[in-house]
N, C-alpha and C positions, 0 to 999 in steps of 0.2 A: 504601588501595586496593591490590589485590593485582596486584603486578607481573606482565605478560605474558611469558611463555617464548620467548624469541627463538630462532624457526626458523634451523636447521643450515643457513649457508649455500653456494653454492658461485659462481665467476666462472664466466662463458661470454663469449664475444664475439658479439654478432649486427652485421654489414653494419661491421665493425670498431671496434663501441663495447665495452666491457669494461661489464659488470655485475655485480654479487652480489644473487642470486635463491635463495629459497628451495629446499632440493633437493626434487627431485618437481615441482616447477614445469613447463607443458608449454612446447613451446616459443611458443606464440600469446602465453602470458601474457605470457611472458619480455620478448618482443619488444615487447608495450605498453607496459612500461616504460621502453623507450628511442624511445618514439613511432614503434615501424616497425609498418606495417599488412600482417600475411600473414591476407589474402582466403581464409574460408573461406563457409560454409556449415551441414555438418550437423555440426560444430563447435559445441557449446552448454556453459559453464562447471558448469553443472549437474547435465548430463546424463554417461550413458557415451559413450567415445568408439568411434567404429564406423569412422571415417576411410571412407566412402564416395562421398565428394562429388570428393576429391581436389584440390579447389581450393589448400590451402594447402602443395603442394608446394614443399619448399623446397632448397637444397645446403648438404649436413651436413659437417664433417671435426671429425677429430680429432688434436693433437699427437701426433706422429710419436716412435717409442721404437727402440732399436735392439734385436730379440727377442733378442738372446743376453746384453747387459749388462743391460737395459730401460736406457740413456740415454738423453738427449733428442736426435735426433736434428736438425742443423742445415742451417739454410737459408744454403749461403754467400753469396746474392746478397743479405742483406740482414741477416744478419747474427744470423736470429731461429731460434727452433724453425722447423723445418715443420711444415704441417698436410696431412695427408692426405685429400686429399676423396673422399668416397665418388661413385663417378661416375655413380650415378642420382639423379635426386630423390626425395626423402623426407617421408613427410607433417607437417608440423610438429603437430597436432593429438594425435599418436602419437608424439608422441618429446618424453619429458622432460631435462630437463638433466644436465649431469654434468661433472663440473671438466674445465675446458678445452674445452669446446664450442664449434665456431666452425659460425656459421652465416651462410648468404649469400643473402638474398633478394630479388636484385635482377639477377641473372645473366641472360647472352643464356640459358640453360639452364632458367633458370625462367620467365624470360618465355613461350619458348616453350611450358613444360607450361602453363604458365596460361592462354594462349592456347588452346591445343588443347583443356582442360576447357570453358573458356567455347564455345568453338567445337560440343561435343558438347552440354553445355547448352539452347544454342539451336537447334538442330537440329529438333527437335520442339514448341517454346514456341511458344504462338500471339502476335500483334502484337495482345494486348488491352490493350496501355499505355492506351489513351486512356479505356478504362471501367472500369480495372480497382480496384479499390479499395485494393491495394499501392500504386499510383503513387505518389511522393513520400517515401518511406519504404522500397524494394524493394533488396534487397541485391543480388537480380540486374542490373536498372538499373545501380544501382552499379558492379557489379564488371566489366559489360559495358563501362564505359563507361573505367572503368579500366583493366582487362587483358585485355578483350576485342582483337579483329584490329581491328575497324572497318568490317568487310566480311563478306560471308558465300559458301560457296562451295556455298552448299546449293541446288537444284533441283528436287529429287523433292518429291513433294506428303507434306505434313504427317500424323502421325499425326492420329486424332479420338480422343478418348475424352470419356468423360461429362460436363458440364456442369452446374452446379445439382444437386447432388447434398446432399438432406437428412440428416448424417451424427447429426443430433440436432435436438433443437429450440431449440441455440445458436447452429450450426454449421452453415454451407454447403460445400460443397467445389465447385470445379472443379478437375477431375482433371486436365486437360491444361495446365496452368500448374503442376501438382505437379513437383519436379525431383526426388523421392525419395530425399530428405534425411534421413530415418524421424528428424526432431528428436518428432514429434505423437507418434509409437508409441513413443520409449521415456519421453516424460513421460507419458502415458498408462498405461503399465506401471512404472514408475519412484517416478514422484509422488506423481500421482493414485492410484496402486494398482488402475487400472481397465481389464485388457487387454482394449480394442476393438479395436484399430486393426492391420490391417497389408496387407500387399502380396499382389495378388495378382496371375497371369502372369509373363514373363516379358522382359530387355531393356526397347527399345525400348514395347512394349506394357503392361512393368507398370502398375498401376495402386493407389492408394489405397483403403481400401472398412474398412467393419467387416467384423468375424466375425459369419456368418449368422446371425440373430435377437438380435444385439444393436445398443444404438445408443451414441451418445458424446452421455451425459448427466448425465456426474456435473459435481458443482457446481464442477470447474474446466476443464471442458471448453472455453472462450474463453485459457486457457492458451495451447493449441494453435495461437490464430489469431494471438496474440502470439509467439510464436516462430517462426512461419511464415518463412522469408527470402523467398518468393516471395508468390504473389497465390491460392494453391491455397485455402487455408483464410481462408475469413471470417466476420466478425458478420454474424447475418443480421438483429440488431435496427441496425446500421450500416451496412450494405452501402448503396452507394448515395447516401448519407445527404448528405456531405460530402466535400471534399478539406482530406488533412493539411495540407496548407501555408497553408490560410486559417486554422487552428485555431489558440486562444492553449493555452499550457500552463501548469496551474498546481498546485503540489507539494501533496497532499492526503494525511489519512489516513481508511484502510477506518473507518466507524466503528458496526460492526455487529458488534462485539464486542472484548472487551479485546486481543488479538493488535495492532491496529492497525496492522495492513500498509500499508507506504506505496504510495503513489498518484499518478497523477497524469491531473487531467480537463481536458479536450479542449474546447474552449468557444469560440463565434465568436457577439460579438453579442449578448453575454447569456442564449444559449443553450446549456445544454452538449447535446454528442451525443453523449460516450462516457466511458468511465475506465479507466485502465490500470494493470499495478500498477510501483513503480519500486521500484529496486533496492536495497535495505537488507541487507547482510549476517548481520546480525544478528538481524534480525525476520522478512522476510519472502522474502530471496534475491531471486526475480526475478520473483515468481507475488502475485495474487489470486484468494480466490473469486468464482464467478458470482453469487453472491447480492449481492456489496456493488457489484459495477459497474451495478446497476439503482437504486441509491439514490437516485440522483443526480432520478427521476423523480416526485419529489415534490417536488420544487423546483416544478416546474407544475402541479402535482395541484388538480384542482376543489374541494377543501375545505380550502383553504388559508385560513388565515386573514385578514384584508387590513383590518378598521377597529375601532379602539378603540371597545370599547361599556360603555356604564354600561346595567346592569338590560336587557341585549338592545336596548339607543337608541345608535345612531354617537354619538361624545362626541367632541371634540378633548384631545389626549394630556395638555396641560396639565391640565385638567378635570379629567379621568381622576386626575392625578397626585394632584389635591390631594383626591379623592372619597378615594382610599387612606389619605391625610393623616391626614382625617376620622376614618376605620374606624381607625388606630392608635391615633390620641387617645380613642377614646371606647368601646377596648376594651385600652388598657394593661394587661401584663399575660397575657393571654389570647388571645395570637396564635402561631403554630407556622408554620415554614419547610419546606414539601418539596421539596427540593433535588431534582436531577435525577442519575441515572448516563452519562448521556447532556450534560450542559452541559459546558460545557470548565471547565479550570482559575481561568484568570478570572471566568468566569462562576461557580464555584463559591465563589471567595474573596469576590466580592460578596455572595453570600448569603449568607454568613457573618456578612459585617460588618452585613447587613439584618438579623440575628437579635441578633447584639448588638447594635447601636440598641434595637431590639424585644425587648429579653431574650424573647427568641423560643425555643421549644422546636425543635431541627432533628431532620427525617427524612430518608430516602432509600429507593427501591423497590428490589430484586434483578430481573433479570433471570436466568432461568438456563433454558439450554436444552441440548442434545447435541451435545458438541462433535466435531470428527472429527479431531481427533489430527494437523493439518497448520495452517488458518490460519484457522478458524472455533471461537472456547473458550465455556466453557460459559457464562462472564459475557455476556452479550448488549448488557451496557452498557461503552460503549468507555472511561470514567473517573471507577471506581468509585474507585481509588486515589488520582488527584487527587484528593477530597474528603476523603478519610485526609489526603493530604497537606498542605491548606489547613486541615485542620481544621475541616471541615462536619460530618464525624462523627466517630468515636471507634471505633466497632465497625461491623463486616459489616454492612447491611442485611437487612431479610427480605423477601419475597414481598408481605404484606401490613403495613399499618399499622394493627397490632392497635393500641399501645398509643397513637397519635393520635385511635384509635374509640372507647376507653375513657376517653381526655380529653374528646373532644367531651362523651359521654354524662352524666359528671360534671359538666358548665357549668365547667370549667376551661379549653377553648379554645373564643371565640367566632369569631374567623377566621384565616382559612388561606390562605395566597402559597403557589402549587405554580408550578414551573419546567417546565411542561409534563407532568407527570402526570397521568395521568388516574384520582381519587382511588375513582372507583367499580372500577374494575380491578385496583385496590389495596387494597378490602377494607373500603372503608367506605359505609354500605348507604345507601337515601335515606332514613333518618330520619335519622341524623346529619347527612346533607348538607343537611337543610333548617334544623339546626341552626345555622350557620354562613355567612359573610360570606365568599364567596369572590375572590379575586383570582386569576386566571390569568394566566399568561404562555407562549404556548405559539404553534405553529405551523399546526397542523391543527384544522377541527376535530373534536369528542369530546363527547360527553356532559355535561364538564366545562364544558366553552366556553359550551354552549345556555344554562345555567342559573346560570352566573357575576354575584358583583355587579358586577364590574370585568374586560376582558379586554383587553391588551395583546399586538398581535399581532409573532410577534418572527419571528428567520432561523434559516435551516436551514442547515449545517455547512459548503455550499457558498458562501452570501453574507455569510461571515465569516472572521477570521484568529482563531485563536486555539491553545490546545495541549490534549493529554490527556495520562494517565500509565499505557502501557499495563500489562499483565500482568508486564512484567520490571522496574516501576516506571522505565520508558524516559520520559521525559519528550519527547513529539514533537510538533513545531508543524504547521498547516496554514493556509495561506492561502485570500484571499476570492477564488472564483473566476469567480464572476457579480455583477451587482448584484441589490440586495435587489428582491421584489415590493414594486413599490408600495402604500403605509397599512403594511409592515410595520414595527417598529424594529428597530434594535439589543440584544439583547437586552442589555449593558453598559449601554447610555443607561439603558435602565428599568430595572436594577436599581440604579443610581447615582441615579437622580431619587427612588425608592424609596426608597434611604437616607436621602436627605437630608430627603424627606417625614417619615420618623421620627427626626428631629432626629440624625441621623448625621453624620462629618465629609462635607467634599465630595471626592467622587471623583473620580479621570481615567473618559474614558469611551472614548479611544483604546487600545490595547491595548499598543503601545508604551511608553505615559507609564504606565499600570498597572500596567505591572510594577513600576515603583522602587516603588509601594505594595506592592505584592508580596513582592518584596525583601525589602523591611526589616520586612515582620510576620512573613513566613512563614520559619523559620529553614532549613531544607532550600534552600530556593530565596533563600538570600542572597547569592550569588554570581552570577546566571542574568537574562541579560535574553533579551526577546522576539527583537532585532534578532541577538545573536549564540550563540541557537541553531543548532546544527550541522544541515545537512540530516537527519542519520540518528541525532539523537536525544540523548538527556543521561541517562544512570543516573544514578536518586539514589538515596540509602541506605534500604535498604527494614527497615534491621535492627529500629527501633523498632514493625514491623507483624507481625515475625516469626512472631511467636503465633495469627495470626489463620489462620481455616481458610478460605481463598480457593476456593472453587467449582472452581478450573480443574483441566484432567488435564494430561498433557503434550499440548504442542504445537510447532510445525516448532522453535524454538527456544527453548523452555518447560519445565520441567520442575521440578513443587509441590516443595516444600521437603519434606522428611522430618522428621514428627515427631520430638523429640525427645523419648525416653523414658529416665526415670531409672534407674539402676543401681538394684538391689536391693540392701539394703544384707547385708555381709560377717556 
């Protein structure tokens, strides 16, 4: 493992704790690491800083030199350097560190400015707490509550500005809850690469708005409602919807392509209502796209799968299990695995072991679509890697499964266990499929499902735990965030009952206890259990895959290996 390069450090004192922080460090950061909270606003880690908001004014000094020696110049009443305070406040979000920084945020000096910002603040905010769909999460609330007066000395009547305002077909705005923060305008211009957004008039009166004839519709425009610290910018497919505080939280990954940006969905009751993305340094910073926070809606989708069927007749699962049995025994030999890019790890190492029981031939399908160079890659299947890494495949996938069409055609394979693919969209026509004994195991359904001998209906990413391996071969877990629709399984059960139908050993079927099977087959993952996976992930050694030509381009933190081409010889 190549050692990290340990950033240039420097001491500063914040509220009189001594620290050594990186230099360039600003001072917000500085200050979280010795757990003091300077209150800002349009302050964002991400973003540039604009210092507009002024909330996290702070009192700056610095040790005192004598100009004409440069000595240190001393404090006789205690014995120490002095430090010279500068005697305005300063914005901490715009001042980074630098040896000997002493900073104080906690002063009759700062209270006061922090008070007078909240105070100008709320001046013009309407008293929409009670419907507002910030509640519960508003950093204004918050900061009022904290460094606000307590009181208001305001009278005159409120500005009005626009309400319900469609700033796209993600995005609502109420203008008059905007504090003009411009966090939305510069990720929008920043990020996204997508300059809509900005202010327009003047004071008191500004106001939020696109630029005429455009709208805020690129595919991370819900960004914007996630950065919001106020109530201006919302979901317009959640507005309404629920209150934060009844919602369970539960750590997920995007898996709507190999980036696999971490997440996390919003669920009360077995229902999720939203998904957000969480903060991965490494993967995904602090951002998801718009496309994977709607995934979530096929957890309830009308063609979900829901009862075990033999030959299109409800079956019970046992039944089921031992009809498979059957189909093994009495076609030894002549059976083939199409694994999924889209099953998790687990699930991938099971099939594995179903094809050895089954000296089974294994497949897998490609997905590949246009990636956009931030957190959506061209792999559209979130772990293709994991199956490299369990050892499901050996090489890349392709599009279609030519050389499964040209087994069938041969009477070399009479039936087929697919993991949810749907084998006509992958290239194989209906005369082969009328060739063949099919077993599905899938969620939705598909063309596959209607005409299946066997289908086991399984979960979708949300009513399970399990991990992927995205694009930087990161190895990341996600938890179960709903319970299963009811008639569906697990898909671990049935690929474990699966095994053991073809005289395989017996497997765990919790995810937990699977891993020590896991473990000890799989030599990459010999050290790695389920329970102490890190929230943000585990690199494994991608060197043994080096060669292979991976679909992706760069992405936010991604960037394909460079050929290596050989020297011409002297």
């Amino acid at each position: 493992m190549i050692a990290t390069a340990k950033p240039d450090l420097v001491t500063v004192n914040i509220d009189g704790k001594e620290i050594a922080v990186p230099k360039g460090t600003n001072v917000i950061e500085a200050a979280r690491l010795v757990n003091v909270d300077v209150p800002h606003y349009c302050y964002h880690p991400k973003l540039t800083i604009v210092g507009n908001c002024r909330m996290c004014l702070i009192e700056m000094g610095m040790p005192a030199v004598d100009p004409a020696t440069k000595a240190p110049v001393m404090d006789p009443a205690t014995g120490k350097q002095k430090i010279n305070w500068i005697p305005r406040p300063q914005i901490g979000c715009g001042t980074n560190v630098s040896p000997g920084l002493h900073v104080r945020t906690t002063t009759p000096m700062v209270k006061d400015a922090r008070e007078g910002v909240m105070e100008f603040l709320l001046i013009n905010h309407p008293l929409d707490c009670p419907i507002c769909d910030q509640a519960g999460e508003c950093k204004l609330q918050e900061q009022a509550t904290g460094y606000g007066r307590g009181y208001s000395r305001f009278i005159e009547d409120k500005n009005v500005k626009p309400k319900r305002t469609q700033l796209g077909p993600r995005v609502t705005l109420d203008d008059e809850r905007c504090i003009l923060c411009s966090r939305c305008i510069r990720f929008s211009k920043e990020i996204a690469k997508d300059d809509v957004l900005g202010f327009v008039d003047r004071g008191s009166y500004s106001t939020l708005t696109c630029f005429p004839g455009k709208k805020l519709e690129n595919n991370y425009s819900l960004n914007t409602v996630d950065i919001c610290p106020v109530g201006a910018l919302t979901s317009t497919d959640f507005r309404f919807k629920m209150r934060v505080w009844f919602l369970k939280q539960t750590n997920a990954i995007d898996p709507e392509s190999s980036v696999g940006a971490n997440t996390v969905v919003w669920s009360r009751e077995g229902t999720i209502y939203r998904i957000t993305p969480r903060r991965n340094e490494e993967v995904n910073d602090t951002w998801m796209a718009d496309s994977g926070r709607v995934l979530f809606k096929a957890v309830q989708a009308p063609d979900r799968l829901s009862a075990v069927k033999i030959n299109g007749t409800d079956s019970a699962f046992d039944i089921a299990i031992n009809a498979a049995a059957e189909l093994f025994k009495a076609n030894a030999g002549a059976i083939a695995v199409v694994g999924s890019g889209r099953s998790t790890v687990e699930e991938q190492f099971l099939a594995k072991q179903l094809a050895t029981a089954l000296k089974a031939s294994t497949h897998l399908v490609s997905r590949v679509g246009e990636g956009d160079k931030l957190l959506v890659s061209a792999d559209r299947n979130p772990n293709v890697r994991g199956a490299l890494v369990t050892g499901l495949i050996s090489t890349l996938p392709g599009a279609k499964l030519v050389d499964l069409g040209a087994q069938i055609d041969a009477g070399k394979i009479k039936v087929v266990v697919t993991l949810g693919e749907d084998l006509a969209a992958a290239g194989l026509n209906a005369g082969q499929l009328a060739k063949i004994s099919l077993i599905v195991l899938g969620t939705h359904a598909n063309s596959m499902a209607g005409g299946a001998t066997i289908v086991f209906p399984t979960l979708t990413a949300f009513e399970k735990s399990g991990t992927f391996v995205n694009q930087q071969f990161r190895l990341q877990k996600f938890l179960k965030a709903v319970p299963p629709l009811a008639g569906a399984t697990d898909d671990l059960i049935v690929l474990a009952k699966l095994v053991g139908a073809a005289g395989g050993a017996t497997l765990p079927t919790d995810v937990y206890a699977l891993w020590k099977s896991i473990a000890a087959a799989v030599p990459a993952l010999a050290t790695t259990t389920f329970a102490n996976l890190p929230e943000t992930g585990q690199l494994l050694d991608a060197t043994p895959f080096s060669a292979l030509p991976f679909v992706e381009g760069e992405t936010l933190h991604y960037k394909p290996a460079q050929p290596v081409v050989a020297a011409a010889n002297a």
